[in-house]
N, C-alpha and C positions, 0 to 999 in steps of 0.2 A: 705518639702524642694523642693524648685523649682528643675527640670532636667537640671544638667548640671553646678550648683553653690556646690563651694569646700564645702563638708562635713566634719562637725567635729561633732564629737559623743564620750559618754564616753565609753570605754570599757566594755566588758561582765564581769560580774563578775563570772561568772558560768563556764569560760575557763577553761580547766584541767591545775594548772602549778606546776612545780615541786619546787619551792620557797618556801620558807622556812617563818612562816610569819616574823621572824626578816629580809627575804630579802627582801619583799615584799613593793612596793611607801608608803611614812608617806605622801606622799601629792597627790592631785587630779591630773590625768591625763585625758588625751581626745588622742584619736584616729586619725588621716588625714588620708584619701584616699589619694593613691599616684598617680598625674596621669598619669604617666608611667602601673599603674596597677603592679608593679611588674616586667612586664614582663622583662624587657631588663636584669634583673641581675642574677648572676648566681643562680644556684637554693639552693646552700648551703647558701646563704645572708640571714640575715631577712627579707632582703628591697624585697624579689621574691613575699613573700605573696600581698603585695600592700599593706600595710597598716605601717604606723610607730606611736609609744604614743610618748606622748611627754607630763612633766611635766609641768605644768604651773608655770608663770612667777613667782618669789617673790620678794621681794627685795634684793636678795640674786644672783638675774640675773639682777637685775638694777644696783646693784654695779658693775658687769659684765659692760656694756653699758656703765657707767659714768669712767672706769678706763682708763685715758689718755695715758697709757704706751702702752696699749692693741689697741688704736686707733691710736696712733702713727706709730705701727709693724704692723696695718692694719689684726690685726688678732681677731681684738673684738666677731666677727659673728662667729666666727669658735669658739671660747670660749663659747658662748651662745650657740652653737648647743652642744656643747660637756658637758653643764652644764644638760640642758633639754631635752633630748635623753634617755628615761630610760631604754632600753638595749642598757650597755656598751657594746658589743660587734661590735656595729655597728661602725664603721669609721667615722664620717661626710664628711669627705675628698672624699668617694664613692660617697656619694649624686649624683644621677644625674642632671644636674642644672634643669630642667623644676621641680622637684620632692621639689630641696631646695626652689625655688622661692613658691611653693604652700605652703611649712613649713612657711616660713615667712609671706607670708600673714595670716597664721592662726594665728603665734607669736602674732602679731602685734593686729588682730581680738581680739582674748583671754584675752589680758593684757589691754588691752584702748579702744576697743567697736568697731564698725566696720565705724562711723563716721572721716573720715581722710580731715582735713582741710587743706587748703595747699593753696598757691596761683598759678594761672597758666597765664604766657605772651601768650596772640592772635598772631597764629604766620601769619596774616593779616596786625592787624591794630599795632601790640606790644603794645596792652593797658593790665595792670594787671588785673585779675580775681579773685575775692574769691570763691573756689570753696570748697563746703560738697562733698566728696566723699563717696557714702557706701559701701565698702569693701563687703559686703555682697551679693553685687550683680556681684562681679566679678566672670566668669564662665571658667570651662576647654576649649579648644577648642577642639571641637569635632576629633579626631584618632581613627579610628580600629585598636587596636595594635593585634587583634587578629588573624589579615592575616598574619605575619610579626611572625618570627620564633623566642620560647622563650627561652630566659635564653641567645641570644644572643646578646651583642651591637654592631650589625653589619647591615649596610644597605647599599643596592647596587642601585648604577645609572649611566647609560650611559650617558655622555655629546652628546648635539643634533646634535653640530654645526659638534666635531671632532671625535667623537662616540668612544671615547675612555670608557673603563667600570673602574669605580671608588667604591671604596667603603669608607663608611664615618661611623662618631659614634658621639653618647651622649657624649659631655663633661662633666666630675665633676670639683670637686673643686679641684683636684690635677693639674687638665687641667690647667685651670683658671689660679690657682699661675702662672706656666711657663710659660704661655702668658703673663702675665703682668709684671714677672721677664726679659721676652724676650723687652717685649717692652720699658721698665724701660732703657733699655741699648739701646736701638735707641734712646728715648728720649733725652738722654744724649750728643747722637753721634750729630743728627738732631733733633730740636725742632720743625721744619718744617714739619717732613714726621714721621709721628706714625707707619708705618707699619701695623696698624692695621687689617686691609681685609685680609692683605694675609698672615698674622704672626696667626689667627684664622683659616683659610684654610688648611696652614699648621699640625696643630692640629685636626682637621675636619675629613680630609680626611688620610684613612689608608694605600690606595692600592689605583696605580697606576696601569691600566690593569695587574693585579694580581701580582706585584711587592711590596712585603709591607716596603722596602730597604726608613730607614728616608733620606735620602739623593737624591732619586730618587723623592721622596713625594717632597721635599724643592723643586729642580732642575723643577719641572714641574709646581709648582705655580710660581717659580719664571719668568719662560723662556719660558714656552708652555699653559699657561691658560690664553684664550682668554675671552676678560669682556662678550661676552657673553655666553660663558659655565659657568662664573662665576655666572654672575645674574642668571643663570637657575637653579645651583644647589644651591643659595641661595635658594631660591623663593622655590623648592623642598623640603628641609629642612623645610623651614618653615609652609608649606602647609602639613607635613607628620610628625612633630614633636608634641607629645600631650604635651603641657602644658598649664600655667594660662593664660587669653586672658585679657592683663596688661594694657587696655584701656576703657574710659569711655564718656560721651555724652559729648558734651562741646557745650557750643553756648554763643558768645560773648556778653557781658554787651554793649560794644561801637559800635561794626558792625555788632553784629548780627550774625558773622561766624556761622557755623554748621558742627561740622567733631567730628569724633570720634578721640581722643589725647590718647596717651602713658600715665598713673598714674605715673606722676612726683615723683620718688623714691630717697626722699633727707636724710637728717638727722632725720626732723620730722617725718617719717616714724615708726622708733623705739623710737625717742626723741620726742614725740606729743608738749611736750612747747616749743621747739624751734621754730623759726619761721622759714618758709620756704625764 
């Protein structure tokens, strides 16, 4: 295995576990490295070890995926995590996102091969592309998480501009929901202004020069974060955050472009016969 491409491997079978064989998987699992490694969670999680199994797909999680009640309430992914997660004890909702985005790429690897078809717009010439993606060669970005203090999701950064000291965290999917429950209700208000950047900020960040008061957090995204303390401690985040590096070589059929693009993550992703 190449260094630095998400491993999936099947489990020890020789692990001591106290399971009973009637508790024991009737079906095949595999293994993910997490790329948080563990660390950020607290250390009574399973998710601390770094490592989560995860049941493979059946038809039994396709029915999952095809149920339109499930896609409507926008809660299909959360169903499939909680189908294929074989210690129940784990939340999916915890996930840290860098940790869920590497699950799903493995989902998706596991159940339909690592070949992901999909079409992509030149964003040059806007000519369509048919592109072969292989999933297989998408890799972690390289993090030390092993400088950076464990079992905590807490990370600290001084803005350049105002040098105010901030602290920030991993989002999960509990995050997620309220951002999009948040923004859901601006939408509504202004179809114009998503609030986007600064309703994720919000969430983001935990402490204000050691103020952790949500109302103090909101009041200084709002009124005191200048765009560029903003772009810094994006660009920070992102330069300091280990996860999947969700892009691939592109070069245009009609101009010939050449840039590395973002893996266009549509419905065909989990659905491979739809069309993108």
């Amino acid at each position: 295995m190449s260094e630095g491409k998400i491993p999936i491997r099947r489990p020890a079978t020789d692990i001591p576990t106290t399971a009973t064989p009637q508790e024991k998987p009737k079906y095949p699992t595999d293994v993910v490295d997490l790329p948080t490694k563990g660390w950020f969670y607290d250390e009574s999680n399973p998710l601390s070890n770094g490592t989560i199994e995860l049941k493979q797909m059946t038809a039994r999680e396709e029915d999952i995926l095809a149920n339109q009640d499930l896609i409507r309430k926008g809660k299909v992914l959360d169903k499939l995590l909680e189908s294929i997660v074989v210690d129940k004890s784990i939340n999916p909702k915890d996930i840290f996102i860098p940790d869920k985005n590497a699950i799903f790429v493995t989902i998706r690897r596991l159940a339909y091969g690592d070949s992901y078809k999909v079409n992509v717009t030149c964003p040059a010439c806007g000519s369509r592309n048919e592109e072969d993606i292989n999933l297989g060669d998408l890799r972690e970005k390289e993090v030390d998480v092993s400088t950076m203090p464990r079992g905590q999701n807490k990370f600290y950064y001084t803005l350049p501009k105002s040098n105010i000291k901030i602290t920030y965290k991993l989002l999960n999917q509990k995050d997620e929901d309220e951002i999009e429950k948040e923004l859901a209700g601006y939408r509504k208000i202004n179809k114009e202004n998503s609030r986007e950047l600064t309703t994720r900020l919000k969430y983001l960040i935990t402490s204000v020069d050691e103020n952790g008061d949500t109302s103090v957090i909101r009041k200084f995204v709002d009124e005191q974060l200048s765009a560029f303390d903003s772009r810094a401690l994006r660009e920070h985040i992102r330069d300091n955050t280990t996860d999947i590096d969700m892009k691939f070589d592109f070069k245009c059929s009609n101009c010939e472009l050449e840039r590395r693009l973002d893996v266009p993550v549509g419905a065909s992703f989990l659905w491979p016969d739809i069309e993108s």
